[in-house]
C-alpha positions in Angstrom: 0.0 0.0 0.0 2.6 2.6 0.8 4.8 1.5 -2.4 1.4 2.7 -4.5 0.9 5.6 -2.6 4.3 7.3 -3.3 4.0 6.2 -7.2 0.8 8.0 -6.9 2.2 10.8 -5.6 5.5 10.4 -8.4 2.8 10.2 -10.9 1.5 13.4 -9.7 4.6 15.4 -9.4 5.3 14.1 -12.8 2.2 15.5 -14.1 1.9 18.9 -13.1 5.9 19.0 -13.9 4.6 18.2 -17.3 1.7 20.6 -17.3 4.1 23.5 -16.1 6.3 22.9 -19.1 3.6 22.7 -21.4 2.6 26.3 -19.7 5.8 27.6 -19.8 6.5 26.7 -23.5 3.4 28.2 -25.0 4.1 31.4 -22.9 7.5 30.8 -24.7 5.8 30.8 -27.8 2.9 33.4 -27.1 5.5 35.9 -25.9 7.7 35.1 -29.0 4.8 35.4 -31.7 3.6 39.1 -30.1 7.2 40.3 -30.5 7.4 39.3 -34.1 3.6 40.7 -34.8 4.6 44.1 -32.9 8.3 44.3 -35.2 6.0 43.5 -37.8 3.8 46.9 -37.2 6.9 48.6 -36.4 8.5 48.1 -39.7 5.3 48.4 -41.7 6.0 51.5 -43.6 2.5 52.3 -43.8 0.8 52.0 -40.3 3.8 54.5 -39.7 2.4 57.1 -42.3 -0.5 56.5 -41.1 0.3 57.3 -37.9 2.4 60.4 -39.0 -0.7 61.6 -41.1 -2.9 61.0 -37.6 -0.7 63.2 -35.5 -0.7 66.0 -38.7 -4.2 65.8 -38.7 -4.6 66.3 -34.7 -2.1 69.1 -34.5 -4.4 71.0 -37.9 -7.8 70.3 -36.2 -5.9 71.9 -32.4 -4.6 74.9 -34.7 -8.1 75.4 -36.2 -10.0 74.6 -32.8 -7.7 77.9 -31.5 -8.0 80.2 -34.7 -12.3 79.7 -34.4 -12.0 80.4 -30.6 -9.8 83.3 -31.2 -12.5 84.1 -33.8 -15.1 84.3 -31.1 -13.6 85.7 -28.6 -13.4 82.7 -26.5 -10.7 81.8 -24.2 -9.1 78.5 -24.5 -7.7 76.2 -21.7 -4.2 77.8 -21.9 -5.6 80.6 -21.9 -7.4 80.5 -18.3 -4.7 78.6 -16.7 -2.6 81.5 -17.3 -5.1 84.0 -16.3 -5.3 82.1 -13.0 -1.9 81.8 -12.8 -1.3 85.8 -12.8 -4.7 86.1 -10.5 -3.1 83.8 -7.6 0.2 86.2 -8.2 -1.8 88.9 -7.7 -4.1 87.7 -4.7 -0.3 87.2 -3.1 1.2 90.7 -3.8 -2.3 92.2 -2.6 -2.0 90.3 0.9 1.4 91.5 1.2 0.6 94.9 0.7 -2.1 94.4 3.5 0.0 93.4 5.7 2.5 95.8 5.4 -0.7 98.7 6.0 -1.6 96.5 9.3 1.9 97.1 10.0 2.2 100.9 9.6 -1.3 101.2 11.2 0.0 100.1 14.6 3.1 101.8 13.9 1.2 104.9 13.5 -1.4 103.9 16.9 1.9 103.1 18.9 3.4 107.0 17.9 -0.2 108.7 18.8 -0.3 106.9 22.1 2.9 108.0 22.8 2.8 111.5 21.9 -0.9 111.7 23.7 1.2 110.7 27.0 3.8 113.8 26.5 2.1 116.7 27.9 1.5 119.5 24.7 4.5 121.8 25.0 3.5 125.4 24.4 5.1 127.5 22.3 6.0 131.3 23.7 5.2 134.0 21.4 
């Protein structure tokens, strides 16, 4: 009984040793045939005008997409992320310049208060 068992179990090492190397040679073989198919497309003179001609077409229809916006009056994309670009700038400097005012106002309290303390010196005539 425990001479069968372990051929079993041979038997069953065997076979999924097997089934791995079947796996591993159609990946072999899978992996192989997608490399020569993509070579293939690479070298294929005319899925690469094609492709040129694609781009050429998208970069004519961005051109005319700006020239009717321009047209109209209408900002594009670029246009507004600049525009909120400069805005933010702005919105930085103007808090600056607030701050420096807050700082001159108390400035300006701290030299009343003082000369409200010092008696008014009159002048003789």
């Amino acid at each position: 009984m425990l001479v069968k068992l372990l051929s079993t179990n041979g038997e069953r090492q065997a076979r999924v040793s097997f089934e791995q190397d079947e796996q591993d040679g159609l990946r072999a073989r899978s992996e192989q045939a997608i490399g020569e198919i993509a070579q293939a497309l690479i070298d294929n003179p005319t899925l690469h005008n094609a492709i040129g001609a694609a781009f050429g077409a998208r970069e004519k229809a961005i051109e005319a997409q700006q020239a009717a916006m321009s047209a109209l009056n209408l900002s594009s994309a670029t246009d507004l992320e600049r525009l909120e670009r400069r805005l933010r700038s702005f919105s930085q400097r103007l808090e600056e310049v607030e701050e420096q005012l807050d700082d001159l106002s108390r400035e300006v309290g701290g030299l009343r208060r003082e000369a409200a303390k010092k008696p008014a010196k009159k002048s003789k005539d």
